[in-house]
Each structure stands twice: as C-alpha cells, then as structure tokens.
BAKELUM-197331 format. One record per residue: x, y, z of N, C-alpha, C in turn; residue number from 1; residue in one letter. Coordinates in Angstrom, 2 decimals. Atoms other than C-alpha are relative to their C-alpha. Layout:
% residues N
<rec><n_X>X</n_X><n_Y>Y</n_Y><n_Z>Z</n_Z><ca_X>X</ca_X><ca_Y>Y</ca_Y><ca_Z>Z</ca_Z><c_X>X</c_X><c_Y>Y</c_Y><c_Z>Z</c_Z><i>NUM</i><aa>a</aa></rec>
...
END
This chain:
% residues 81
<rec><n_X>-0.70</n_X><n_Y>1.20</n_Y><n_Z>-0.47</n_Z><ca_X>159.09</ca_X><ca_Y>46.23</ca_Y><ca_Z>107.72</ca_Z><c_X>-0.36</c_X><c_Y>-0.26</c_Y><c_Z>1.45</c_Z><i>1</i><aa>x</aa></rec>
<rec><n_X>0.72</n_X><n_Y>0.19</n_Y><n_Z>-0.70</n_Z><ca_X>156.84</ca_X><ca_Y>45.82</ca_Y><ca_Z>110.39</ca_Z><c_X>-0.51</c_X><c_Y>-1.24</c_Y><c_Z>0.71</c_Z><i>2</i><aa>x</aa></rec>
<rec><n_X>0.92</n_X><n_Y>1.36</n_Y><n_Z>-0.22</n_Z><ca_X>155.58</ca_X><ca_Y>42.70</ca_Y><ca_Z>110.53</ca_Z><c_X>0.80</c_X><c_Y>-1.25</c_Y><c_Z>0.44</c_Z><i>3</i><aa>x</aa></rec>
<rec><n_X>-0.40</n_X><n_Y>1.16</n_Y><n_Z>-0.63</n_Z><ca_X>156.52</ca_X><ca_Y>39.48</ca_Y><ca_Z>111.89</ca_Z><c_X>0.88</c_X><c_Y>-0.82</c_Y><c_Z>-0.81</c_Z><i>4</i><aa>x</aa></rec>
<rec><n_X>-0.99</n_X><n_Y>0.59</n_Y><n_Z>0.27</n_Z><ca_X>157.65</ca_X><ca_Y>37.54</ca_Y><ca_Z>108.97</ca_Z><c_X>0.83</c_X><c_Y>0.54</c_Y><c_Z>-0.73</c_Z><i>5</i><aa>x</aa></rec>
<rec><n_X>-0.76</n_X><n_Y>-0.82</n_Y><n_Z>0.08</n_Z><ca_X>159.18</ca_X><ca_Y>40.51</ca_Y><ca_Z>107.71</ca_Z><c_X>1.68</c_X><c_Y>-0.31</c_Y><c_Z>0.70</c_Z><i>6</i><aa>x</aa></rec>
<rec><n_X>-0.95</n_X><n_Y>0.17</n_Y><n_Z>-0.54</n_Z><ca_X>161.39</ca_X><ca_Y>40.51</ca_Y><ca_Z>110.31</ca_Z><c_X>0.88</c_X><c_Y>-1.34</c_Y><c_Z>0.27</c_Z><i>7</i><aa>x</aa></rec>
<rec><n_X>-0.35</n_X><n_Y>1.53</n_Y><n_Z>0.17</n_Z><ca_X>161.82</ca_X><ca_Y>36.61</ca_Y><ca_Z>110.18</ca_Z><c_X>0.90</c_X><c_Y>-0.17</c_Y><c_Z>-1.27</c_Z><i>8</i><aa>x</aa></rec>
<rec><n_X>-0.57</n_X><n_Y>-0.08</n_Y><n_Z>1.15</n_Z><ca_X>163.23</ca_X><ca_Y>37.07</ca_Y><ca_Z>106.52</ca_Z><c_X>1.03</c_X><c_Y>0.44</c_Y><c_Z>0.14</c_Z><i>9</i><aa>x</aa></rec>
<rec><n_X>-0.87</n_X><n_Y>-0.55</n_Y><n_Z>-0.39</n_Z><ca_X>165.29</ca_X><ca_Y>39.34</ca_Y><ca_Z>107.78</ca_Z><c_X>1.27</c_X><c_Y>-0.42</c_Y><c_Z>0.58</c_Z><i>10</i><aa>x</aa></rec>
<rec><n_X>-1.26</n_X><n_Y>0.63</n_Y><n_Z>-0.76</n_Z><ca_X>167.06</ca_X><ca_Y>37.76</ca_Y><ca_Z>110.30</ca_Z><c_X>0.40</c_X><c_Y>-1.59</c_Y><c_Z>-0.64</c_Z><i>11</i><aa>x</aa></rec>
<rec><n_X>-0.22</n_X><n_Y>1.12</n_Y><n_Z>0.71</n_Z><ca_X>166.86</ca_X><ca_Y>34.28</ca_Y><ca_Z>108.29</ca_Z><c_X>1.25</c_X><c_Y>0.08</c_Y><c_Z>-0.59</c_Z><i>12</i><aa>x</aa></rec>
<rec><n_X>-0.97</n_X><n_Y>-0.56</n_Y><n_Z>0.94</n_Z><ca_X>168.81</ca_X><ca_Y>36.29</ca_Y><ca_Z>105.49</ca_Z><c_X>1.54</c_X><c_Y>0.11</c_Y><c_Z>0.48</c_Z><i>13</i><aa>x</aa></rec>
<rec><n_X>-0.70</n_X><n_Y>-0.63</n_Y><n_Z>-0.48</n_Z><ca_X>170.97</ca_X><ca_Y>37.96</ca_Y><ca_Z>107.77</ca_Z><c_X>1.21</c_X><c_Y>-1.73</c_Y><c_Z>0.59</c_Z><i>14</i><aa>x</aa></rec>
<rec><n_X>-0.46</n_X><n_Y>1.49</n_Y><n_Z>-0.69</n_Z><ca_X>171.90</ca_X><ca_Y>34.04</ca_Y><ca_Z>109.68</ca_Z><c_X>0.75</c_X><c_Y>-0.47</c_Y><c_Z>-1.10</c_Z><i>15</i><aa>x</aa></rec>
<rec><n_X>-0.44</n_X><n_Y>0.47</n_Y><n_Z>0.96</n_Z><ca_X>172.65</ca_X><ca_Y>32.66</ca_Y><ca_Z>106.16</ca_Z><c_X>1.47</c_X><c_Y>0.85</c_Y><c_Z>-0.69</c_Z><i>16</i><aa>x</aa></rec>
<rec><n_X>-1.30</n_X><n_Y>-0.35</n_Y><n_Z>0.60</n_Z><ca_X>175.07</ca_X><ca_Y>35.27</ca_Y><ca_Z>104.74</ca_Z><c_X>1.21</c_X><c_Y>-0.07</c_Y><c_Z>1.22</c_Z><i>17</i><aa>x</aa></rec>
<rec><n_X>-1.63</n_X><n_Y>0.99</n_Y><n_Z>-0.95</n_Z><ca_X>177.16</ca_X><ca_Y>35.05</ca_Y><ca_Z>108.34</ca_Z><c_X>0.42</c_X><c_Y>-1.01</c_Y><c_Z>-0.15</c_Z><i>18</i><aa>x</aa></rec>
<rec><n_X>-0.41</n_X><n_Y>1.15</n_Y><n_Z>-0.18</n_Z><ca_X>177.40</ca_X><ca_Y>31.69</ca_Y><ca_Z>108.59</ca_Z><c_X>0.31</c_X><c_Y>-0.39</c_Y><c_Z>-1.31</c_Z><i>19</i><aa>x</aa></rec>
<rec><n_X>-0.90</n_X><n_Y>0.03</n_Y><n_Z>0.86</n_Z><ca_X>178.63</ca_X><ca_Y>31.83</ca_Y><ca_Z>104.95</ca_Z><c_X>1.47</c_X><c_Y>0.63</c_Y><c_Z>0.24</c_Z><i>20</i><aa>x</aa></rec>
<rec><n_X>-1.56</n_X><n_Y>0.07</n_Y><n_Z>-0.39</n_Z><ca_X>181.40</ca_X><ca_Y>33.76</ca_Y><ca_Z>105.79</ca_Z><c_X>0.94</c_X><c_Y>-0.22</c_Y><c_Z>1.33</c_Z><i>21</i><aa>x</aa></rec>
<rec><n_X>-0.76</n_X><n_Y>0.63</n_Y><n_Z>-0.98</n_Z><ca_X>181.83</ca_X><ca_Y>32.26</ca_Y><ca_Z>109.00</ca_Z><c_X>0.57</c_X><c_Y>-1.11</c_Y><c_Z>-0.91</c_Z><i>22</i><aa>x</aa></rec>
<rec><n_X>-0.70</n_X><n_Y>1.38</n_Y><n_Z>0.77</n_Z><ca_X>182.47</ca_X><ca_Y>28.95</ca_Y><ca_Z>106.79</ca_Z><c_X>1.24</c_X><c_Y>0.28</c_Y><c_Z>-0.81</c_Z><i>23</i><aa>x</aa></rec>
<rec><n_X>-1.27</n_X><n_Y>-0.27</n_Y><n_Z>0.41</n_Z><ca_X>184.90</ca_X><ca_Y>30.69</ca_Y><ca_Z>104.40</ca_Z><c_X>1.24</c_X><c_Y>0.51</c_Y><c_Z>0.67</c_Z><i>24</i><aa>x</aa></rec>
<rec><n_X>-0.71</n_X><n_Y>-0.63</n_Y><n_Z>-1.04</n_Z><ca_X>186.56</ca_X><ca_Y>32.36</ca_Y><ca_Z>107.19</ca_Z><c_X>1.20</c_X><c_Y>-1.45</c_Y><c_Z>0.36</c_Z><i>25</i><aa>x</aa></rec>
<rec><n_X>-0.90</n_X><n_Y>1.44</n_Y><n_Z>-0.47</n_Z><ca_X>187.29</ca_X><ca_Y>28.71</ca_Y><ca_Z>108.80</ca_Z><c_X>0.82</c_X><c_Y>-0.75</c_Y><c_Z>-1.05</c_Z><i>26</i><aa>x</aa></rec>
<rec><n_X>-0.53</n_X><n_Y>1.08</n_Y><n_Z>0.85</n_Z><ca_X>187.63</ca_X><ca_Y>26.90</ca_Y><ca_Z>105.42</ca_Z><c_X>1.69</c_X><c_Y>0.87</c_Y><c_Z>-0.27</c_Z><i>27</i><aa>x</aa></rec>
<rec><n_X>-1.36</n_X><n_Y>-0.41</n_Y><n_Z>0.61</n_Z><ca_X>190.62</ca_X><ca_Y>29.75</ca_Y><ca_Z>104.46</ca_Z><c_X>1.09</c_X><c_Y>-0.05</c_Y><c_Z>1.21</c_Z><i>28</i><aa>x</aa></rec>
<rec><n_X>-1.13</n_X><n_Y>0.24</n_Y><n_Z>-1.11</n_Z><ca_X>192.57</ca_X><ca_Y>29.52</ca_Y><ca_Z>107.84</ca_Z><c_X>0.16</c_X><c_Y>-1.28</c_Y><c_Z>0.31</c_Z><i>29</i><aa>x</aa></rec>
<rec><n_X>-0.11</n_X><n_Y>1.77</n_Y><n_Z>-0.04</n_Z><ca_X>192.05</ca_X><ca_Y>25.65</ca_Y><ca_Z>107.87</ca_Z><c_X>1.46</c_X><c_Y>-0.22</c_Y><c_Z>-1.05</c_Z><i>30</i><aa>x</aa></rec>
<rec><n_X>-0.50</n_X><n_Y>0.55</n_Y><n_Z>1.24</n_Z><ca_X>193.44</ca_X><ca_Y>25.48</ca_Y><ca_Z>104.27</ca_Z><c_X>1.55</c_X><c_Y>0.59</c_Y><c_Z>-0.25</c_Z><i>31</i><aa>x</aa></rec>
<rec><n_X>-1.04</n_X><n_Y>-0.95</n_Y><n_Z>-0.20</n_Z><ca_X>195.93</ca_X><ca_Y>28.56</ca_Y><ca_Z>104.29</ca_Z><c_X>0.86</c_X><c_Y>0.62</c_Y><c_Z>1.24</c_Z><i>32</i><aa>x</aa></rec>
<rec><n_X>-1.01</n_X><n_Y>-0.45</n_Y><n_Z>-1.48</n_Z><ca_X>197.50</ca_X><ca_Y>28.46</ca_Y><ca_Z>107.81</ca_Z><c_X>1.58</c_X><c_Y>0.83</c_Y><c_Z>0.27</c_Z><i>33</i><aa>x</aa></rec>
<rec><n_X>-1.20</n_X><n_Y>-0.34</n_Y><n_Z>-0.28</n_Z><ca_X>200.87</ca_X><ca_Y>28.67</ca_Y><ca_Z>107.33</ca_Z><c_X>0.28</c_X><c_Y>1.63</c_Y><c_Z>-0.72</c_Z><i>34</i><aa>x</aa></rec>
<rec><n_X>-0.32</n_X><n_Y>-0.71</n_Y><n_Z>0.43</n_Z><ca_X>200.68</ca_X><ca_Y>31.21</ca_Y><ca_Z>105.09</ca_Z><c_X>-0.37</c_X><c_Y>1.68</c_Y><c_Z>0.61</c_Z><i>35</i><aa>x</aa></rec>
<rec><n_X>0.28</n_X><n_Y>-0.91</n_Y><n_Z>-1.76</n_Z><ca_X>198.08</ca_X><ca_Y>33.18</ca_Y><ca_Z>107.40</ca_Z><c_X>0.97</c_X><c_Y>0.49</c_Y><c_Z>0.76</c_Z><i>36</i><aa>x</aa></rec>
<rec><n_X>-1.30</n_X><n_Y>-0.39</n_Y><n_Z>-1.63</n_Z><ca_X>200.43</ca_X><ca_Y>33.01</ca_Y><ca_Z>110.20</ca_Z><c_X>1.38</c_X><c_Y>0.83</c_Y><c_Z>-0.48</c_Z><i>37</i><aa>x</aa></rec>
<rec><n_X>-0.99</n_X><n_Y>-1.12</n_Y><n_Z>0.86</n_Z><ca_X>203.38</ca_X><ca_Y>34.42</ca_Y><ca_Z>107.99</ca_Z><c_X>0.02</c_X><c_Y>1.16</c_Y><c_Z>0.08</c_Z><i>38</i><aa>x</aa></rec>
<rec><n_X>-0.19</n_X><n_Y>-1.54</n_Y><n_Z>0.63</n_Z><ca_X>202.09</ca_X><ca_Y>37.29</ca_Y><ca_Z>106.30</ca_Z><c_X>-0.71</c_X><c_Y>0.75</c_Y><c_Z>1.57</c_Z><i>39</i><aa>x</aa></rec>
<rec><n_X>0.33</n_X><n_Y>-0.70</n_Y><n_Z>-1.01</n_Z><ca_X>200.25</ca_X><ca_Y>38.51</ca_Y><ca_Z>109.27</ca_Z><c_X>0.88</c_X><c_Y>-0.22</c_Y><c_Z>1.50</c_Z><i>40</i><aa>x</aa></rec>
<rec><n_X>-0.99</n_X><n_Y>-0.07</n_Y><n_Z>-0.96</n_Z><ca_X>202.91</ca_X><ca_Y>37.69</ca_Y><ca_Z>111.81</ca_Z><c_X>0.72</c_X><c_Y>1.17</c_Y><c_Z>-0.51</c_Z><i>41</i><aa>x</aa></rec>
<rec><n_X>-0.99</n_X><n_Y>-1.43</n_Y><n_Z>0.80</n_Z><ca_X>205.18</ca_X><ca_Y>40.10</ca_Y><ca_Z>109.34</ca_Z><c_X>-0.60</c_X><c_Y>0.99</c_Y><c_Z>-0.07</c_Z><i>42</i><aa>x</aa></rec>
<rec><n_X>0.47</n_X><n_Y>-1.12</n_Y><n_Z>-0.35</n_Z><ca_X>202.57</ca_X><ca_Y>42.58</ca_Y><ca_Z>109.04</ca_Z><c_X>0.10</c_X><c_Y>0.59</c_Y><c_Z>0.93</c_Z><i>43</i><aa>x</aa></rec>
<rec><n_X>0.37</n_X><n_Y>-1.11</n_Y><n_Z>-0.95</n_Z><ca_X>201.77</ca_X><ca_Y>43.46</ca_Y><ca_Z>112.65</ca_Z><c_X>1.51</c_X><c_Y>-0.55</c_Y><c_Z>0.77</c_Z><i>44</i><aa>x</aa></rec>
<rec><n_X>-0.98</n_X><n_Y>0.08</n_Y><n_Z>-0.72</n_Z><ca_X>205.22</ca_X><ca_Y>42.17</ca_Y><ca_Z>113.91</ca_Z><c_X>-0.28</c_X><c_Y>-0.59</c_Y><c_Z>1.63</c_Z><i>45</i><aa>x</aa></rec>
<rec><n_X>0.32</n_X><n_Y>1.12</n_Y><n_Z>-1.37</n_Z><ca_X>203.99</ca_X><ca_Y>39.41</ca_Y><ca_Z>116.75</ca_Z><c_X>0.28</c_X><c_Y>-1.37</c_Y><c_Z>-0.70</c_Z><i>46</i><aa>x</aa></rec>
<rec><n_X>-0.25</n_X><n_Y>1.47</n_Y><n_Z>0.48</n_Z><ca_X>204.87</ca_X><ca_Y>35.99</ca_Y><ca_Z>116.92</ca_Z><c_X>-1.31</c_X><c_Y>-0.87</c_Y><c_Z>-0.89</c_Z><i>47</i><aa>x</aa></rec>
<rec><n_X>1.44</n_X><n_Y>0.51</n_Y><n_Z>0.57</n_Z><ca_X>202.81</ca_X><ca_Y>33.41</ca_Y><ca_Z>114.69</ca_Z><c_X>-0.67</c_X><c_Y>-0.77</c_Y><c_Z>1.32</c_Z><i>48</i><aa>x</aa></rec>
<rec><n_X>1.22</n_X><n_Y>0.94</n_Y><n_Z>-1.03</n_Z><ca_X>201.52</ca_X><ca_Y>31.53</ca_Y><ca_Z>117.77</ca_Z><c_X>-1.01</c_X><c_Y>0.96</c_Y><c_Z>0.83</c_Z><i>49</i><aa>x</aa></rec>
<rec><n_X>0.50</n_X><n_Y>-1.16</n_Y><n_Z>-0.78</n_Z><ca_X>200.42</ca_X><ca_Y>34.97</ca_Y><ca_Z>118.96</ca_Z><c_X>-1.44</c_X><c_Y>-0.14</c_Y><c_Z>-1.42</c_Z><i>50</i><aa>x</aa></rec>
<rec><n_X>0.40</n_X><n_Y>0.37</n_Y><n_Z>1.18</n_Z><ca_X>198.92</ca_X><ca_Y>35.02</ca_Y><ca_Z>115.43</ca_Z><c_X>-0.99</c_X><c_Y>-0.78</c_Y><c_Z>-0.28</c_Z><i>51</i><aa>x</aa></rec>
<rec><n_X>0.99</n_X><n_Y>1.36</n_Y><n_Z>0.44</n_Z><ca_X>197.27</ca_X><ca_Y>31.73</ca_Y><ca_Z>115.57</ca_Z><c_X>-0.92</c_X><c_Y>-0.03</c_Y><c_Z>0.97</c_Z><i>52</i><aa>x</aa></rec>
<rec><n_X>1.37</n_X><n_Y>-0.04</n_Y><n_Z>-1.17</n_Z><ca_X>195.56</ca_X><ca_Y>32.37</ca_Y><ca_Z>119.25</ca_Z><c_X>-0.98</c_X><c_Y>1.07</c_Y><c_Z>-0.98</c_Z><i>53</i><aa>x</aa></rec>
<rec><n_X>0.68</n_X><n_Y>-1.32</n_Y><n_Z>0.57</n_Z><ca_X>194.29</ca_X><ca_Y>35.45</ca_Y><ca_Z>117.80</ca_Z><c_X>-0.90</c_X><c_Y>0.05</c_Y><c_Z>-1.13</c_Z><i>54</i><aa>x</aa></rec>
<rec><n_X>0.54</n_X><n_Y>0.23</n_Y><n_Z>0.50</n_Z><ca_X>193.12</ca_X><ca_Y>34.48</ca_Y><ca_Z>115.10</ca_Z><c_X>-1.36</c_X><c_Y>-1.46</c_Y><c_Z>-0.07</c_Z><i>55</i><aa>x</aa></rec>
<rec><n_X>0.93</n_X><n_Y>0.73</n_Y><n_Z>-0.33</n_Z><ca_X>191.09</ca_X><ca_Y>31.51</ca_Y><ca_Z>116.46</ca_Z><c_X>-0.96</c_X><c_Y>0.32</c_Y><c_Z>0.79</c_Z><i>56</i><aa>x</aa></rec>
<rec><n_X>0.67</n_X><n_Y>-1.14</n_Y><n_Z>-0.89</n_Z><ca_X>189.76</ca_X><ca_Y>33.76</ca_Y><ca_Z>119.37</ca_Z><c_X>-1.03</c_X><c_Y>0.66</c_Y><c_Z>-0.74</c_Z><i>57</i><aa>x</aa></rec>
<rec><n_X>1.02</n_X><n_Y>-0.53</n_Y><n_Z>1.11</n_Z><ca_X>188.06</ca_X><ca_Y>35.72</ca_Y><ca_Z>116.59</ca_Z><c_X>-0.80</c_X><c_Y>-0.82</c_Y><c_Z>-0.61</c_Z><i>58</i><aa>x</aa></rec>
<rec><n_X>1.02</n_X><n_Y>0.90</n_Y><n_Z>0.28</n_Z><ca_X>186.37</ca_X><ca_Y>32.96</ca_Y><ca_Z>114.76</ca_Z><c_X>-1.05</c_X><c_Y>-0.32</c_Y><c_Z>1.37</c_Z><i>59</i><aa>x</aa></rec>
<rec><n_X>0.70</n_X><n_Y>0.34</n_Y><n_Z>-0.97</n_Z><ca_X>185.16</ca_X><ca_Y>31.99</ca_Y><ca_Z>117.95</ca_Z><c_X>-0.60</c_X><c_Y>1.12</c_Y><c_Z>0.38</c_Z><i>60</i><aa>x</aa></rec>
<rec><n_X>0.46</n_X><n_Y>-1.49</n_Y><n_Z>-0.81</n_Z><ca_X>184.13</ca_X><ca_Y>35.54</ca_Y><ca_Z>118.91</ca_Z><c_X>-1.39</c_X><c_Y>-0.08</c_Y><c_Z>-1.01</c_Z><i>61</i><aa>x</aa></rec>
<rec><n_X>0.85</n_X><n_Y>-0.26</n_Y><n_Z>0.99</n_Z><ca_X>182.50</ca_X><ca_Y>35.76</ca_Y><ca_Z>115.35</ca_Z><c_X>-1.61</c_X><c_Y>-1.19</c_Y><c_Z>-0.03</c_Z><i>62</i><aa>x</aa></rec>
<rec><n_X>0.60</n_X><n_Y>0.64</n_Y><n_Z>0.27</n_Z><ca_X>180.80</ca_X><ca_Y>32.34</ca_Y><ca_Z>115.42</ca_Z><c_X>-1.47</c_X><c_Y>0.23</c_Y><c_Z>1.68</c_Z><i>63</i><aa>x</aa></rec>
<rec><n_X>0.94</n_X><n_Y>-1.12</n_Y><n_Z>-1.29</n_Z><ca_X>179.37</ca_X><ca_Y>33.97</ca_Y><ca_Z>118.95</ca_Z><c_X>-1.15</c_X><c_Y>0.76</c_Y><c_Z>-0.25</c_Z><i>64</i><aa>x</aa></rec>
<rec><n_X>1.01</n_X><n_Y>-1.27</n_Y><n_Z>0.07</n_Z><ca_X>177.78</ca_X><ca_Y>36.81</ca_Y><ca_Z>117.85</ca_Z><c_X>-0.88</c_X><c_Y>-0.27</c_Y><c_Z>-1.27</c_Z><i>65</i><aa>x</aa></rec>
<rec><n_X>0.84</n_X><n_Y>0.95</n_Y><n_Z>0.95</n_Z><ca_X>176.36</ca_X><ca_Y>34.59</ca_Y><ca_Z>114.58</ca_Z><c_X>-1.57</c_X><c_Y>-0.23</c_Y><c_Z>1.04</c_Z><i>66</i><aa>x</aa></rec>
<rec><n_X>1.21</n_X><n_Y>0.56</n_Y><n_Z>-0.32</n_Z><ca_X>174.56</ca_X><ca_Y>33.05</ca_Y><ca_Z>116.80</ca_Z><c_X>-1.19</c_X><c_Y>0.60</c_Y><c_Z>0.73</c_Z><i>67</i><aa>x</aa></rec>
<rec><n_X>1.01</n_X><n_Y>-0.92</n_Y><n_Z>-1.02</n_Z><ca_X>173.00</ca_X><ca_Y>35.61</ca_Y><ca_Z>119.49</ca_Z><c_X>-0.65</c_X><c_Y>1.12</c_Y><c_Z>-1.06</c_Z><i>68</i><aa>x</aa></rec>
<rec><n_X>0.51</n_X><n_Y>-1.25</n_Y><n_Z>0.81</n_Z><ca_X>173.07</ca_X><ca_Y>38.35</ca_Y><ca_Z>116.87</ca_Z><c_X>-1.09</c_X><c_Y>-0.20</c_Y><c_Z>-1.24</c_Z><i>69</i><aa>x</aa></rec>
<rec><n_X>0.61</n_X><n_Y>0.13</n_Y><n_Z>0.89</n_Z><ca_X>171.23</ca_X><ca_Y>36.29</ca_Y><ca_Z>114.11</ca_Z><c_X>-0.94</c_X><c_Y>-1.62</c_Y><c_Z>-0.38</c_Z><i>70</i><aa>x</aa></rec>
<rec><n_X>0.34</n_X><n_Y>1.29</n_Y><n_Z>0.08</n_Z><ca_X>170.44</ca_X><ca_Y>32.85</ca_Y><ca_Z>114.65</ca_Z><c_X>-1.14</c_X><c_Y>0.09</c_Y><c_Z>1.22</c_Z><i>71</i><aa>x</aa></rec>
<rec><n_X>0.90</n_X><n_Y>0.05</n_Y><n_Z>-1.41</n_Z><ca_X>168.55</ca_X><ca_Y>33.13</ca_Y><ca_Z>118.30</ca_Z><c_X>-1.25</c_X><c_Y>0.89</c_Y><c_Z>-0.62</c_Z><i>72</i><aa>x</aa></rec>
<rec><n_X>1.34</n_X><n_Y>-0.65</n_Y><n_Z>0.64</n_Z><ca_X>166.20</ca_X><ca_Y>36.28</ca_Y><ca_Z>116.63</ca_Z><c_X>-0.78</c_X><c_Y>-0.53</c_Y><c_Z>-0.91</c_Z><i>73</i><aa>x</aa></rec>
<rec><n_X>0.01</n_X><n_Y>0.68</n_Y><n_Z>1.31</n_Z><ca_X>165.81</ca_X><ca_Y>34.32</ca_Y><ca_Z>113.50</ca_Z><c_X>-1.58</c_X><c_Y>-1.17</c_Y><c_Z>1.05</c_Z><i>74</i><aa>x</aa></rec>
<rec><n_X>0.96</n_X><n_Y>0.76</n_Y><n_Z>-0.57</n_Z><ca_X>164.17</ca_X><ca_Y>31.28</ca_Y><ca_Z>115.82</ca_Z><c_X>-1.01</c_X><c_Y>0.42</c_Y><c_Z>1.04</c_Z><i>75</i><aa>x</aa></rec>
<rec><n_X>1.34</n_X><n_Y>-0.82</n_Y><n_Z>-1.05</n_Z><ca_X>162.33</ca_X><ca_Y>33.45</ca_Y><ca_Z>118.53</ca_Z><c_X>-1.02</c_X><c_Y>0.56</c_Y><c_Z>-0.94</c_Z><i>76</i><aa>x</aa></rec>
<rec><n_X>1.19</n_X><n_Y>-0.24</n_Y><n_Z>0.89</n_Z><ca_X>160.36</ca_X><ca_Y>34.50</ca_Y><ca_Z>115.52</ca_Z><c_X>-0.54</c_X><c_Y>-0.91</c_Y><c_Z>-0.77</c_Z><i>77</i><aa>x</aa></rec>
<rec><n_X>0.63</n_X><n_Y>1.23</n_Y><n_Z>0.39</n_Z><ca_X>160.01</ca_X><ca_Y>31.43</ca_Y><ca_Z>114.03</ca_Z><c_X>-0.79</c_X><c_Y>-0.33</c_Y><c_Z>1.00</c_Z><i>78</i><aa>x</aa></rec>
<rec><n_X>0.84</n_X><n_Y>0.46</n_Y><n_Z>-1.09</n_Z><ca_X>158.55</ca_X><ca_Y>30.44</ca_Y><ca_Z>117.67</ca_Z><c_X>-1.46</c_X><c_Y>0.13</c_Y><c_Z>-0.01</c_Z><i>79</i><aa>x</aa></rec>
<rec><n_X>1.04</n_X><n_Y>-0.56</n_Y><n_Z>-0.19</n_Z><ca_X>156.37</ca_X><ca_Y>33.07</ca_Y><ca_Z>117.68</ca_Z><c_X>-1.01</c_X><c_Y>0.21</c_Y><c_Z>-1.34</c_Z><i>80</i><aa>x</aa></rec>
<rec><n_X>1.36</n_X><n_Y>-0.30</n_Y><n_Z>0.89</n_Z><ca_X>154.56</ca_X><ca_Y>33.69</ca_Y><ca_Z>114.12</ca_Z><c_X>-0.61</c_X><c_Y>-1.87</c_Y><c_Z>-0.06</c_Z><i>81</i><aa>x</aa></rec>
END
C-alpha cells in the first residue's frame, strides 16, 4: 500500500464513510432532538441545554477532524498523482 493512488483510495474511502456518518449523526439530532436531549440529560444528569451545547460542539469537532483527517489528504493526493 505504497503507492500513490493506493493511498488516494484510501483516504477517498476513508472521507466517504465519515461524512456518512457525519450526515446521520446531524440528520438524527436534527430529527430526534427532544428526545436526544431527554434521555441523555437523564443519563449523565446535566441540564438539556448543557446537553444540546455539547452535543453540537461535537458535531462540529467531528465535522473538523472529517475534514483535516480525511478530506485535505484525500485532495493533496489528488493534487499530486
């Protein structure tokens, strides 16, 4: 796994299945909020608005590291082969 578009496949692959479950991620806290905020307010015992930063913080963290961790390698090798 050496090779250039090796590693292009790779990270292609890798871009595509995040940003799938980045999308389900968003589509189920879009769709299922209230219920979100509920059960996991009751789980860890914090308010839901604590709940709701927290959980947007993360998407945003996630949709972050999508991009540096798999999207940026992905096109620097596209650049280059």
């Amino acid at each position: 796994m050496g090779s250039i578009e090796a590693w292009t496949r790779f990270f292609g692959w890798c871009t595509v299945l995040n940003l799938g479950m980045y999308l389900i991620s968003v589509v189920a806290v879009l769709t299922m909020r209230g219920f979100i905020l509920r059960r996991n307010a009751r789980w860890f015992g914090i308010p839901e608005e604590e709940v709701l930063r927290t959980t947007f913080r993360w998407i945003a963290t996630y949709k972050l590291a999508l991009i540096m961790l798999a999207l940026v390698p992905w096109l620097a090798l596209k650049l280059m082969a």
